[in-house]
N, C-alpha and C positions, 0 to 999 in steps of 0.2 A: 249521362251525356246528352245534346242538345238533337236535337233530328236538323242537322246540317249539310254542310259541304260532304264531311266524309261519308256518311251514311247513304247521302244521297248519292254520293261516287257508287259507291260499292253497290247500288242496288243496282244500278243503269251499269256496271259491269257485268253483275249477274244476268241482269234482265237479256240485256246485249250477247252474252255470250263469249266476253273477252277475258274473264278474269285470267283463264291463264295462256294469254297472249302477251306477246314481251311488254312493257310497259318503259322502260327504263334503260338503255346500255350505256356504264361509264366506258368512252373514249381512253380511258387512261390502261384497264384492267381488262377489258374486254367484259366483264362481267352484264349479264341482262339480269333484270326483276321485271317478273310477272306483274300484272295490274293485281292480281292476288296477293303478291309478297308485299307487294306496297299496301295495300290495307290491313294485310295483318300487322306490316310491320306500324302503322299508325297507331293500331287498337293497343301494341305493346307500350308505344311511343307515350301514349295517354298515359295509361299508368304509370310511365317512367315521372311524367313531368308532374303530377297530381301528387306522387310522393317526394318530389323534389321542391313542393309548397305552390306552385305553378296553379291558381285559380280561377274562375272563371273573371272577365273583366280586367285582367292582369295585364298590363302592356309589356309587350318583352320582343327586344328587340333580335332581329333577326337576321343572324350575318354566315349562311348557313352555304358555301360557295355550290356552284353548277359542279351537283355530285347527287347519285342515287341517294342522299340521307332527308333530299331537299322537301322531294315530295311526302313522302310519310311524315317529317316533321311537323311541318306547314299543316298538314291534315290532321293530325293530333292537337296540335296549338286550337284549332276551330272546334274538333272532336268535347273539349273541355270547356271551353268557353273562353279561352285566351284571346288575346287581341297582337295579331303578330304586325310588326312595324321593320319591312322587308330595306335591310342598307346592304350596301356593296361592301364585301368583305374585305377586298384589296385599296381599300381609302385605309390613308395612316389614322393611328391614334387619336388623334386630335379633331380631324374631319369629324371621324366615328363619332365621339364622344358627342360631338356640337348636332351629329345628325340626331342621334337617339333622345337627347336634352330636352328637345322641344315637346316629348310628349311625357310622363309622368312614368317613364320604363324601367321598372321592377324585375327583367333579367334580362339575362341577354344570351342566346342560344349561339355558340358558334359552330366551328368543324376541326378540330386538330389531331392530324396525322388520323383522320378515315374516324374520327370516335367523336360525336356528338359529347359539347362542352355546354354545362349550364352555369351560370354565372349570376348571384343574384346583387343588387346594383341598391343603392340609397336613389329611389328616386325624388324627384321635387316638383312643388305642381307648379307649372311654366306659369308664368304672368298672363291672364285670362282666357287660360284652358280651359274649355266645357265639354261636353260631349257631342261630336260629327257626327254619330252615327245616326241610325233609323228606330234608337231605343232599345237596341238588343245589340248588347255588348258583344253577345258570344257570335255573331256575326261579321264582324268588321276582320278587315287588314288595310294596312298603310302604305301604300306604295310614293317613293318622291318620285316628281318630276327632275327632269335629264338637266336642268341646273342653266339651262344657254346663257339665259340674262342673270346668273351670277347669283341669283337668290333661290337656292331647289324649296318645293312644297310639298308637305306631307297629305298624299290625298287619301279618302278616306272611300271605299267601298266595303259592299258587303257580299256573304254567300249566295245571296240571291242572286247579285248580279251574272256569279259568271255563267249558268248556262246561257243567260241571254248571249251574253258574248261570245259565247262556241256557237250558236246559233243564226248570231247574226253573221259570222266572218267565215264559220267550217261549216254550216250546214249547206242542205241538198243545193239551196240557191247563192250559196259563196262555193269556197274551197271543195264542199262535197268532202270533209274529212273521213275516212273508215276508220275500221279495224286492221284493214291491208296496210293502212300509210307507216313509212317510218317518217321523222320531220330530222332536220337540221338545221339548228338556228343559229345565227349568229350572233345576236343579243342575246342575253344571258338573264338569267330570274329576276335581279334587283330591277331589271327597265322593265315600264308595262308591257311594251312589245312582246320580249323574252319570257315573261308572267305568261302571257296567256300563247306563245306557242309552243311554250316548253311543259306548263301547265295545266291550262283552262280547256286547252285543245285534244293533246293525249285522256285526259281526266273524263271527259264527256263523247269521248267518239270511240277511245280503243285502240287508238294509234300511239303509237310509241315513240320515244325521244332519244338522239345520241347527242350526251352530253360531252363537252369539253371543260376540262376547270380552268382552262386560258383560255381570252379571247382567239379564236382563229385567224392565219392570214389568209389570203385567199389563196394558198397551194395546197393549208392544211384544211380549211373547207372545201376547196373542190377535190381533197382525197377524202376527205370524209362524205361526200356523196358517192362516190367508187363504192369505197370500202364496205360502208353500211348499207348499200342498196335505197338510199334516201329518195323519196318520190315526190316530199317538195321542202326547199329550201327558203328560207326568213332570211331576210337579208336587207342592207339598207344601200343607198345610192352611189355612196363613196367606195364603201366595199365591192359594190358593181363594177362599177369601173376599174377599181383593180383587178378583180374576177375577171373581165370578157379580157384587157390584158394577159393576163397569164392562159387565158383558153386558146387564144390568137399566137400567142410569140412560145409556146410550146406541145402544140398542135395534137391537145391531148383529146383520147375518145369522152365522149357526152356518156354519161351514167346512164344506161340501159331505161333505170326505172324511173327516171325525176318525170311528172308533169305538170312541175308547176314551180317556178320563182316569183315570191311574194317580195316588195320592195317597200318599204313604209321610212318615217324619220324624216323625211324632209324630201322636195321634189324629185321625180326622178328623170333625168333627160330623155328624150324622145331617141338619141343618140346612141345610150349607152344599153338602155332596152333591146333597140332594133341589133345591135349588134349580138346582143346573147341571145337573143329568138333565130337570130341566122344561124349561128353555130350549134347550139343548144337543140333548134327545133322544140320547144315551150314554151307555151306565154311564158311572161313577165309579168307581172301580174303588180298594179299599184295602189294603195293606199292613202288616207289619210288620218289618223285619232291624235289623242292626247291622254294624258295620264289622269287629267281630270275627267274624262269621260269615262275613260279605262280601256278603251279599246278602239277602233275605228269606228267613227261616224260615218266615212265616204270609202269604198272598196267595189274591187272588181273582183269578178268571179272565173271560174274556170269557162261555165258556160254564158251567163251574163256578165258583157262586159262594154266600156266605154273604152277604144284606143284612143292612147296621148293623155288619160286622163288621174287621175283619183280615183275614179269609179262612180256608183251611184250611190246614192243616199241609201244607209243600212235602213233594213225594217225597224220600227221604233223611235227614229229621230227622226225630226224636222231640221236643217238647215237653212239659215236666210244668208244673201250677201246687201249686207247696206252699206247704204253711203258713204264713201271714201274720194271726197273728191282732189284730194293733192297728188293719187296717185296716178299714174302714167296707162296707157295699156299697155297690155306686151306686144313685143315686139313681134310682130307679122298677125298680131292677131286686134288689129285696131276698130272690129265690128263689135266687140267684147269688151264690157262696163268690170271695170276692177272694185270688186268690194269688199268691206270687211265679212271674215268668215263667223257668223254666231250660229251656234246648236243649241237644241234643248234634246233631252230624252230622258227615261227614267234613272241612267245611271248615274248621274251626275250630281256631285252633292252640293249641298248650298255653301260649304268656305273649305276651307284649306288650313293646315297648320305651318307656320312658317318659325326661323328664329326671332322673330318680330312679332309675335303672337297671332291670331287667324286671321287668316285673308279673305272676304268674300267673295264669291266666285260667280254669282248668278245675277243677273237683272232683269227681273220680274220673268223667274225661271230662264234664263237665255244665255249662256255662255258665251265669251265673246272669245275666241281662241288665239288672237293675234295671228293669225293667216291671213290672206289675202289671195281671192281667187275670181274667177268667172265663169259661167256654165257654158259649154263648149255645146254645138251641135247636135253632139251626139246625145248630149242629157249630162254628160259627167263633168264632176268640178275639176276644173285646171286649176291647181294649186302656183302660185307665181312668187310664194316668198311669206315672210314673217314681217312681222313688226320692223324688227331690226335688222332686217334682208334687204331695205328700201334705203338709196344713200342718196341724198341731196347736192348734187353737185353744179358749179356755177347758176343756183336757181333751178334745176332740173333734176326731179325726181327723176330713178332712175332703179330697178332691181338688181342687184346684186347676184342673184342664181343667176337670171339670163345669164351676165357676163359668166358669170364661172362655168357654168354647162358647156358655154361656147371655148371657155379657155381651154377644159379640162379633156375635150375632143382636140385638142390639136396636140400634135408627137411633141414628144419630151416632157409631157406634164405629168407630174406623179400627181400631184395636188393644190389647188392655188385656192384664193378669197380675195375678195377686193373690198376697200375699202375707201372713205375720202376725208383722211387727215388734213388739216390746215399747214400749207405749206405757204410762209412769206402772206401768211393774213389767206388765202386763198384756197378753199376747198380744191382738192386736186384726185380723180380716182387715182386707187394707185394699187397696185396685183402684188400680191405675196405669192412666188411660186418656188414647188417643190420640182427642183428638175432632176429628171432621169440621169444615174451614172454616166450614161452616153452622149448625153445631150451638145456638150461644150461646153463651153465659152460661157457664164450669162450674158455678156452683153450681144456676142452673134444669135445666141438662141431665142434672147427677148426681140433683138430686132425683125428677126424669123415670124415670134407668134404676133408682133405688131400686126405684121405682115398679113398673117394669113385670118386675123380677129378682124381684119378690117374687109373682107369677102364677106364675114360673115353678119358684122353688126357696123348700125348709122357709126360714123367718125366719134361721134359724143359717148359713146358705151367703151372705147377704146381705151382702158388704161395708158396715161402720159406716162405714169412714175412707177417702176417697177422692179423689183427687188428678192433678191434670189433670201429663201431661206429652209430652215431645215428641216419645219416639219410644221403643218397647222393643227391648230388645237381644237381636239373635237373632244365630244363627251363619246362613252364609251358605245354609245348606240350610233355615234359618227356622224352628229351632227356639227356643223359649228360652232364653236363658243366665242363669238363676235368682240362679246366686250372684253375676250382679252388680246382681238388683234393689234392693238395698239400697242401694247407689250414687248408684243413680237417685234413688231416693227419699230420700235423703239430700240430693244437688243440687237438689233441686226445692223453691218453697216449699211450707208443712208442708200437708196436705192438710184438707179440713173432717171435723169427725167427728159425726155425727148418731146 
């Protein structure tokens, strides 16, 4: 076996002192595993998979759901030399098969009814597949990207990287992760997010994880911060906002031991923050990474921290914002040059595997992330939107989060996105909102948040066209899937335009 990930776990539990500290509780069974059980149970796991032909260099794909089998698996796969290629269990057949295709994957590991399934597969070598890695096979995993724009990428890290990334986001100058922590996350292993707090974090500090094999709503995560004694929660923007809801309109007590809500996945309002730090009493705590990086480039910490922001530049990377001059400033903050977001740092690899064969990802070492941000006062990056966040309307650039952030505060909005389809030759914004059971009427209700959007943003940011419908489409980390709101809006009747 390779001197890796697992060995190196288990020494730094030893060393630590946590091996037999809980490591693991299924949600489902109530069952814990020790940091101990999980590395024994890895060292078995080896064996299983080495006589199941499982060798070192082997791609195999890994659809292994948020369940106690996850971690030992994943560590055994490294432990041998394998190269595991992490998909989301709950994509149909067909998804699956097209995810796995693109890399040359010889089994495929799943979970049915609680018992570890090996599966070995014809694979075929994709149309100018090479090797991503650092030269050493028995080090890589694959994690895709959350898909927004419609094409997910295979990105390619290694074992080295992740203490960096426990380091740079849980140690003493982020999160301060322990041994004491339990975590609760709400993204799940297949997102990088979910990877490294359900993972990378427990693995390298001694803190422990309660998993769920369904995504949580927000009544069953903030029971599962009761329940489990959870001391900090992963969480992303959308789900915030239904979270500080349900804390508000059912006036429940704040979990004794939480100090900390992390927010990552795309901006998080100044709004929906201040509201869970009022009730709550703990930071909120915000972020920024990407999957090609693997983890956060700009974060805040418990004791360093930028309010309103992203946070600050992690140790290890550089971030530049260049020149973007189409775009707008944001709105109240017109002293502040909008640029594109590029990083470099060691983790980051040179291409990406796609269905289309690799992507290059670097320009003379430099990522370019498709964000767009500004450095605030305080030092920290204000994140203001993506590539495809930014909607051109009548000649004017215009961010698409503002508006929503602004929508998504006013009563009756479960969910909304704005967009600016061509209506009559004429770009026109126009809101897709999910309205609350109680709300009414859409047309009294839209005239309502006309109303009260227009206190809060210039006349021009004000959705004309607006259109009730049933649910927006997000990838399962909650972010927006942009390019299929036209879809949406296409299936739905036509909206009112005032």
């Amino acid at each position: 076996m390779n001197g890796n990930t697992s060995i190196l776990a288990a020494r730094l539990a030893d060393r630590g002192g946590w091996m037999d500290t809980a490591a693991v509780t299924d949600e489902q069974t109530g069952e814990t595993h020790s940091h101990r059980d999980v590395h024994a149970r890895a060292r078995s796991l080896a064996g299983e998979f080495l006589d199941r032909g499982i060798g070192a260099g082997d791609h195999v794909g890994f659809l292994v759901g948020d369940r106690p089998e996850w971690m030992p698996a994943f560590l055994a796969l490294h432990a041998i030399g394998a190269v595991p290629l992490v998909v989301n269990p709950d994509l149909d057949e067909r998804r699956q098969s097209r995810m796995l295709g693109i890399l040359p994957t010889k089994f495929v590991i799943s979970c049915q009814e609680d018992r570890l399934r090996i599966e070995r597969r014809s694979p075929r070598i994709p149309a100018g597949h090479h090797d991503d890695g650092d030269g050493s096979a028995a080090s890589r995993y694959y994690l895709y990207s959350s898909g927004t724009t419609g094409i997910p990428k295979a990105v390619a890290h290694t074992s080295a990287d992740l203490p960096f990334f426990h380091d740079a986001i849980g140690g003493a100058n982020g999160l301060d992760i322990r041994a004491t922590d339990t975590i609760v996350s709400l993204s799940q292993y297949y997102f990088t997010y979910g990877f490294n707090n359900q993972f990378v974090y427990p693995l390298f500090s001694g803190a422990s994880v309660v998993l769920s094999r369904q995504r949580r709503n927000e009544e069953k995560f903030f029971d599962a911060l009761h329940r489990h004694g959870a001391t900090l929660a992963f969480s992303v923007p959308s789900a915030l906002a239904k979270l500080a809801d349900h804390i508000e309109s059912a006036a429940v007590d704040r979990p004794a031991g939480l100090r900390a809500i992390v927010s990552a996945g795309e901006p998080l309002p100044d709004a929906v923050a201040a509201r869970l730090e009022d009730r709550l009493q703990v930071p909120v705590l915000n972020q920024i990474g990407s999957t090609e990086v693997g983890n956060a480039f700009c974060a805040n910490g418990v004791t360093r921290r930028a309010a309103g922001t992203a946070g600050f530049v992690c140790p290890g990377y550089d971030v530049e914002l260049r020149s973007a001059p189409d775009l707008p400033p944001p709105a109240g903050a017109s002293a502040h040059k909008v640029g594109a977001v590029w990083v470099s740092g060691p983790t980051i690899p040179p291409r990406a595997v796609t269905v289309n064969g690799t992507k290059e990802l670097l320009v003379d070492g430099w990522l370019e992330t498709k964000d767009y941000g500004y450095w605030a006062d305080n030092g920290g990056l204000v994140v203001v939107g993506r590539t495809d966040d930014f909607l051109h309307v009548g000649g004017i650039s215009m961010s698409a989060v503002e508006i929503e952030a602004a929508l998504s505060s006013c009563a009756g909005v479960e969910d909304c996105a704005v967009l600016a389809p061509l209506v009559d030759g004429v770009s026109t914004l126009t809101a897709l909102v999910v309205l609350a059971p109680w709300a009414g009427e859409p047309e009294e209700s839209f005239a309502a948040l006309r109303t009260d959007l227009r206190r809060q943003l210039e006349p021009f940011r004000v959705p004309k066209r607006w259109t009730p419908v049933a649910e927006i489409p997000r990838t399962g980390s909650g972010k927006i899937m942009r390019h299929e709101l036209s879809s949406v809006l296409d299936g739905e009747k036509p909206g009112m335009v005032r």
